[in-house]
C-alpha positions as CSV (number, residue, x, y, z in Angstrom):
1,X,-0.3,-16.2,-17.3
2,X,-2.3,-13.9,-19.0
3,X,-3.5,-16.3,-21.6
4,X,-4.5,-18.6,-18.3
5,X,-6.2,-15.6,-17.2
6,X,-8.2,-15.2,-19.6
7,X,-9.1,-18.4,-20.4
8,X,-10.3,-18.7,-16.5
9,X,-12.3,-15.1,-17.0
10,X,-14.2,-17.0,-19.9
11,X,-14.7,-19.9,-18.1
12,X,-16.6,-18.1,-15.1
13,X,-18.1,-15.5,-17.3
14,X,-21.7,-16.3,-15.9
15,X,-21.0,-15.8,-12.4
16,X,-18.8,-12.5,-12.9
17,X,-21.6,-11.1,-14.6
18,X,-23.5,-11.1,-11.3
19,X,-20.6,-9.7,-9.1
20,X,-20.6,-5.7,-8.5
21,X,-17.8,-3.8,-7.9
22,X,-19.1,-1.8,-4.6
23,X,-17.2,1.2,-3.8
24,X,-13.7,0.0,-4.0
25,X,-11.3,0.6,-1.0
26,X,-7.7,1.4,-1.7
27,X,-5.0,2.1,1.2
28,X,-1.8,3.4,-0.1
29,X,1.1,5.4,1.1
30,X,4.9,5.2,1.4
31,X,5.6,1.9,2.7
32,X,6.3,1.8,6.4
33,X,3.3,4.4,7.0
34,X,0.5,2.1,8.5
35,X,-1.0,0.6,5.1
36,X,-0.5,-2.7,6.9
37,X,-2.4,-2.3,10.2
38,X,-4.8,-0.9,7.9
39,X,-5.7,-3.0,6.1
40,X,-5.2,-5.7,8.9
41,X,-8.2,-3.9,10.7
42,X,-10.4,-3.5,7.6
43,X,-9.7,-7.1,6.2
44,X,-11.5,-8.0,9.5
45,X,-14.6,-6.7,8.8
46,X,-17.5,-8.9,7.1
47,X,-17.8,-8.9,3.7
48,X,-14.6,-7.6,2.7
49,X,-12.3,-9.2,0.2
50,X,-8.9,-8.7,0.1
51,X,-6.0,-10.5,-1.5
52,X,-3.9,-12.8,0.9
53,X,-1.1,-14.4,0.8
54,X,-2.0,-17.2,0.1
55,X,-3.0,-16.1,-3.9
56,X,0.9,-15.6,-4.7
57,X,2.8,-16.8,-6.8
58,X,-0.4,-17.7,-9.1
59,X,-2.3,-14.3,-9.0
60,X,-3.6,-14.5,-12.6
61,X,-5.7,-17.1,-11.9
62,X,-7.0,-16.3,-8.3
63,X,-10.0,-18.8,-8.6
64,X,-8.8,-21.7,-10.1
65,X,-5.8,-21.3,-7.8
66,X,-7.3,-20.9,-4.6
67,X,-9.9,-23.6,-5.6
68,X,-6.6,-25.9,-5.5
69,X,-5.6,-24.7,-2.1
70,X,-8.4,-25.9,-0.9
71,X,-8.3,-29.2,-1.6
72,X,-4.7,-28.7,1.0
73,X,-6.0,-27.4,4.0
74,X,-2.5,-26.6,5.7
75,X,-2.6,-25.8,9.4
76,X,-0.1,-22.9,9.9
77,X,0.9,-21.3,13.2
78,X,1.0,-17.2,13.2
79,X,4.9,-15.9,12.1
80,X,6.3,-12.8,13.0
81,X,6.6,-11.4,9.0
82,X,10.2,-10.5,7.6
83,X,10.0,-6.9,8.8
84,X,10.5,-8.1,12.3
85,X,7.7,-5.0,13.4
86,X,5.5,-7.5,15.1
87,X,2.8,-8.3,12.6
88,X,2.5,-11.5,12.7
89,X,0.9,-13.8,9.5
90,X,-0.4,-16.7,8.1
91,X,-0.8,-17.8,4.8
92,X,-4.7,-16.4,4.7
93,X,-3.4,-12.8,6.2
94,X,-4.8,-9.7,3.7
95,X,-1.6,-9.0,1.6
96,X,-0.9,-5.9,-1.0
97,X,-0.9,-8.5,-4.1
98,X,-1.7,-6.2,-6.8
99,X,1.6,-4.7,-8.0
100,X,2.7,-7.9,-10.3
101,X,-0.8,-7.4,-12.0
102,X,-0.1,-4.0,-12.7
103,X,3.5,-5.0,-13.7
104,X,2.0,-7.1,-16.5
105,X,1.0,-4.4,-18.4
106,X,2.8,-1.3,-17.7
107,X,6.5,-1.8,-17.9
108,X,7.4,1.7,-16.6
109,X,6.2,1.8,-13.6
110,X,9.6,0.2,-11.7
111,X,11.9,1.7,-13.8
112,X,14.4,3.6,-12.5
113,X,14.5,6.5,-15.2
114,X,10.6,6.2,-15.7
115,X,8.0,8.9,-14.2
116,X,5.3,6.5,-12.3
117,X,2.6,8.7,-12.9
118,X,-0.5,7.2,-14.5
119,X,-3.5,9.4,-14.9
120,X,-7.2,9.1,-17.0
121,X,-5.0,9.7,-20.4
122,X,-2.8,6.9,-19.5
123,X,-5.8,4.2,-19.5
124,X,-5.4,1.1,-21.3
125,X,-8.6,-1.0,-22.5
126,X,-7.2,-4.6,-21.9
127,X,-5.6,-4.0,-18.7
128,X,-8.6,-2.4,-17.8
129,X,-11.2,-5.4,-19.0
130,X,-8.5,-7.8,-17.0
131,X,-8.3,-6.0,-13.9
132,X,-11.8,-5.7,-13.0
133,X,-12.8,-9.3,-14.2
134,X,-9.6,-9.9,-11.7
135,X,-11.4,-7.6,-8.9
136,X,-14.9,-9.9,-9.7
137,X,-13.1,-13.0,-9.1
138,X,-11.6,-12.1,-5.4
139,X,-15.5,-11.3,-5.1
140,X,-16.6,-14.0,-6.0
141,X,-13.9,-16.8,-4.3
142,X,-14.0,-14.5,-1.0
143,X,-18.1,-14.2,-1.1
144,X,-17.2,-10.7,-0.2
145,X,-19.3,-7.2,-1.4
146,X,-16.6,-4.9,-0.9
147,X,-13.1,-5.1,-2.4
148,X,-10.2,-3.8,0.0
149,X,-6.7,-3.2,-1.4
150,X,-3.4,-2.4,0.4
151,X,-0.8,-0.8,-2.8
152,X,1.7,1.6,-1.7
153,X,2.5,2.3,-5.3
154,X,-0.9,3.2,-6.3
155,X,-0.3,6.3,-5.1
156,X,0.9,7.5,-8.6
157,X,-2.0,6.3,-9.8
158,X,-4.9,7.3,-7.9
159,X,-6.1,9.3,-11.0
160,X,-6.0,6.1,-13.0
161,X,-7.9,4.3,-10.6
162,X,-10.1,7.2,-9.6
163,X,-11.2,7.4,-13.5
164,X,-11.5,4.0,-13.6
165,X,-13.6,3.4,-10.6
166,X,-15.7,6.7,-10.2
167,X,-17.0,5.5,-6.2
168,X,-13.7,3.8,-5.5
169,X,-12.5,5.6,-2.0
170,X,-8.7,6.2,-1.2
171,X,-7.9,5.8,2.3
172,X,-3.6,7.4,2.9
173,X,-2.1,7.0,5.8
174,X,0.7,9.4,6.7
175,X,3.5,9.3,9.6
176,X,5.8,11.9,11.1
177,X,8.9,12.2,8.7
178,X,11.2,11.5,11.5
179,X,10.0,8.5,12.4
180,X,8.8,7.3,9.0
181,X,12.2,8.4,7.6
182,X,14.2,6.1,10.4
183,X,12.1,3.2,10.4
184,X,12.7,3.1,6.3
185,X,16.6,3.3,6.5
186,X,16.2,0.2,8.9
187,X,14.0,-1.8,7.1
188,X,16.2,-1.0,4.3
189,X,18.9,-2.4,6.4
190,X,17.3,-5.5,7.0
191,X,16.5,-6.6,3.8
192,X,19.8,-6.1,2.3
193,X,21.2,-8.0,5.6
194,X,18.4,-10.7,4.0
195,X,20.0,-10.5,0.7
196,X,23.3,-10.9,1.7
197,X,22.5,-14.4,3.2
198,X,20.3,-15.1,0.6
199,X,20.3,-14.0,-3.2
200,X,16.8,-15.2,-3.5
201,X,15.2,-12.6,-1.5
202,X,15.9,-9.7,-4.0
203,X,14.5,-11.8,-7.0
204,X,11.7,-12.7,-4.5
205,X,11.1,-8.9,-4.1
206,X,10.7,-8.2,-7.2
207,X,8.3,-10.8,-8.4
208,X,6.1,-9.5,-5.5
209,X,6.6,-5.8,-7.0
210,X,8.1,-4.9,-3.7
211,X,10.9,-2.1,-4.6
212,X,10.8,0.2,-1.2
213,X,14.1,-1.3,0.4
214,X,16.4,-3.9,0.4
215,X,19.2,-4.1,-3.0
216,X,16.3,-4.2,-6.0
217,X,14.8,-0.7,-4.6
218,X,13.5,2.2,-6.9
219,X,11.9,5.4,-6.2
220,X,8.5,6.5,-6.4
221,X,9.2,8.7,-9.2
222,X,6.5,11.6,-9.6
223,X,9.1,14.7,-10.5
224,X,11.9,13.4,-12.8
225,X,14.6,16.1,-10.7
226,X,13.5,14.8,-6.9
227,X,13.5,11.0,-8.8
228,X,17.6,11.8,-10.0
229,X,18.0,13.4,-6.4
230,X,16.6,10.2,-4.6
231,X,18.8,8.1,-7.3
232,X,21.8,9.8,-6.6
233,X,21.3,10.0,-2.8
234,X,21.3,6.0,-2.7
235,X,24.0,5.8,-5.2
236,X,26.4,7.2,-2.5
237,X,24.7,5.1,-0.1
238,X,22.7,7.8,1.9
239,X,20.0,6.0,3.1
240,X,18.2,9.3,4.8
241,X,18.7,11.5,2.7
242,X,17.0,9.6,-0.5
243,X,14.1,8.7,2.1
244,X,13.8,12.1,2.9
245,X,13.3,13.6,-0.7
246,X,11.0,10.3,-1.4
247,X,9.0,11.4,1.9
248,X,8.5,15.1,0.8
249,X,7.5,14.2,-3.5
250,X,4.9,11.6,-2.4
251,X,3.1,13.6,0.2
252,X,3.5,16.9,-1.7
253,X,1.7,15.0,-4.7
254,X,-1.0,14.2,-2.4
255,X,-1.3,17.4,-1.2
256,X,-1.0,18.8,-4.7
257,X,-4.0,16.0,-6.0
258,X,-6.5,16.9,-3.1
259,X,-5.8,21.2,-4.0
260,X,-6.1,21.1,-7.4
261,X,-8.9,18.0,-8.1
262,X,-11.9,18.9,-5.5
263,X,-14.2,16.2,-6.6
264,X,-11.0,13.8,-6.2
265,X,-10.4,15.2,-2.5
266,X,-13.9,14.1,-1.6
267,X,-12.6,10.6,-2.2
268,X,-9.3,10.7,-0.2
269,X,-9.1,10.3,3.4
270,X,-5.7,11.1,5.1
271,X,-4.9,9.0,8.2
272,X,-2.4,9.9,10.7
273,X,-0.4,6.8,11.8
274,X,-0.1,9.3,15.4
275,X,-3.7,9.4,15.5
276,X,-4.2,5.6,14.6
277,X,-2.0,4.4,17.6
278,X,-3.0,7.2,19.9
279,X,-6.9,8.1,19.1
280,X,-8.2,4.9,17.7
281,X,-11.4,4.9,18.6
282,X,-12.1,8.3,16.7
283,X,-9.9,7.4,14.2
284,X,-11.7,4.3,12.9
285,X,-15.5,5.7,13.2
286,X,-13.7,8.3,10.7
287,X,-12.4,5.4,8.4
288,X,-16.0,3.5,9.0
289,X,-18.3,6.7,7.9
290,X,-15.5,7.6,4.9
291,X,-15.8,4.2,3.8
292,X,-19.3,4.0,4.0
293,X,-18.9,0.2,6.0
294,X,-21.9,-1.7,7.2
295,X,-23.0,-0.5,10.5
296,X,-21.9,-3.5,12.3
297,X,-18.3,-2.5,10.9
298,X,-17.7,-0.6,14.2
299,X,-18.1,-3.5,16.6
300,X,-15.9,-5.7,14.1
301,X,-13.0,-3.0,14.1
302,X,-12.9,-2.0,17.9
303,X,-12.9,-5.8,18.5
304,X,-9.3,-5.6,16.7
305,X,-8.3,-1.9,18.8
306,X,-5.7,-4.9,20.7
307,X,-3.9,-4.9,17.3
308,X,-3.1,-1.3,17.2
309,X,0.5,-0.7,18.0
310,X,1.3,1.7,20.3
311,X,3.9,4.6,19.1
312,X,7.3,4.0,19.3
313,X,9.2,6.5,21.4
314,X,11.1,9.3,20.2
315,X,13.6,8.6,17.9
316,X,17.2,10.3,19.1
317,X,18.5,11.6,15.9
318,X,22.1,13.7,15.7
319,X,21.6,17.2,14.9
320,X,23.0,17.1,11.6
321,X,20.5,14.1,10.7
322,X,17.6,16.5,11.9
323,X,18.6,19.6,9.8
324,X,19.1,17.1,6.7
325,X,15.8,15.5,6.9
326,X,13.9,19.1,8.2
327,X,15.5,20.8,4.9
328,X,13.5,18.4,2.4
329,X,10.1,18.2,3.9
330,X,9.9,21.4,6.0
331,X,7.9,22.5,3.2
332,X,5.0,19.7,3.4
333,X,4.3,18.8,6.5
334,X,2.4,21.9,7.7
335,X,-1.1,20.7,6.1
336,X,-0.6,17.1,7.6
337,X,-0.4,18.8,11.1
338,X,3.6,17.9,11.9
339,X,6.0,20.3,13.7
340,X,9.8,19.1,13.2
341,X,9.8,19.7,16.7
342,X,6.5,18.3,17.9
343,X,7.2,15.6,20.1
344,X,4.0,14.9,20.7
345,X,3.5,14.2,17.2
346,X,5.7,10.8,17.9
């Protein structure tokens, strides 16, 4: 596939040479965070390309692919997607697509011993010539001017991409650990009730560099002792408490990344999933002036305010669940504005 890739980059090399890479959009967080309604809402406005689904399995070669799909129009009804959250999809619905790309090239990055980190040292000349000749092509077969990408595991490398892209933005949504940390164990639930059925869906996972639940999953590994706690944690079968650590290392990294890498902070925009539900009015003019969007992007993006889910209630944890979950990430949440005992945080 990368042969065919390349062969496909050749064979287009007079119109990529015309296609800019404008101020790259990437939304990532821990899965189950909002990097879906995200990207949902932004994939509506004009001009943006996104991947969909529609470009797997072949995502190597997005154009000559996609330029067969359309010789087979396909008339598809919405579906409620697998995660049964109400999203529902077709097969032209903005999809994170990106992970088997990266896959391709860096062999580490699902490994279970294996920190994920990649930073400016960790840059790789043919991946990078690939990836934005790949990032030109959804240009160019979208007609779009802006490239929007939804990658929860890019989070580990937002240094990478930062270096790689110098006006590439970084929009991270975050949600209350209580609620992020349940709705996790149950979509972890699901998919392995999926997988039970079904032995495909695990092998499907992983092809689609999907490793946040279900039997295939792996941490996020940023700290190689919370990684061994997390591993540990699901090794017994403890669902919240491997959550929990993951909840705490990714946002502490975050944190860590916009306190110690000021010009790199200008770039990130955090994004309560609370304040997305609740305030989304105020919450998308901040995405639309971070972003720097066309100024029609406003009227495009409140037309899709229907879309915005409104917050779950409360969930009723035991009290031993609460002090488990509070003793990992008491320590972060303060500068994302969460109170363990905030209810109106929910």
């Amino acid at each position: 596939m990368q042969w065919l890739s390349d062969w496909e980059t050749r064979w287009l090399a007079s119109e990529l040479a015309s296609v800019r890479i404008d101020r790259p959009i990437f939304v990532t967080g821990l899965a189950r965070s909002g990097t879906t309604l995200l990207l949902e809402l932004l994939a509506s406005v004009e001009g943006v390309a996104t991947h969909r689904y529609r470009d797997f399995p072949l995502l190597f070669t997005p154009y000559f692919w996609n330029r067969y799909l359309d010789w087979l129009p396909v008339q598809q009804e919405p579906v409620e997607r697998a995660h049964l959250d109400g999203i529902r999809i077709t097969r032209e619905s903005p999809e994170a697509m990106e992970e088997p790309l990266w896959q391709a090239y860096f062999s580490h990055l699902h490994s279970a011993t294996s920190l994920h980190r990649l930073t400016e040292s960790d840059r790789h000349a043919v991946f990078d010539r690939f990836y934005l000749d790949h990032l030109r092509k959804l240009l160019l077969i979208r007609q779009g001017n802006r490239y929007i990408a939804k990658g929860n595991y890019h989070i580990p490398r937002i240094e990478y991409l930062a270096s790689l892209l110098p006006d590439a933005r970084f929009i991270i949504p975050v949600r209350h650990p209580l609620t992020h940390i349940r709705s996790l164990v149950l979509q972890h639930q699901l998919f392995c009730n999926y997988a039970a059925t079904d032995p495909r869906v695990p092998r499907y996972l992983e092809a689609a560099g999907h490793f946040e639940f279900g039997p295939q999953r792996v941490p996020i590994r940023l700290d190689a002792t919370q990684g061994d706690r997390i591993l540990d944690a699901w090794s017994r079968d403890d669902s919240w408490l491997g959550y929990s650590i993951q909840w705490a290392e990714v946002y502490r990294f975050v944190e860590s990344l916009r306190n110690t890498n000021k010009q790199l902070a200008a770039r990130i925009l955090i994004v309560r999933y609370e304040d997305l539900c609740n305030q989304p009015d105020t919450t998308l003019r901040r995405i639309i002036d971070f972003a720097e969007l066309e100024t029609n992007a406003a009227t495009q993006l409140f037309a899709q305010l229907d879309t915005v889910r409104s917050m779950p209630p409360a969930p009723e944890l035991p009290p031993a669940l609460l002090e488990l979950i509070g003793a990992e990430v008491k320590s972060v949440i303060g500068p994302y504005g969460y109170r363990l005992d905030d209810c109106d945080c929910f």
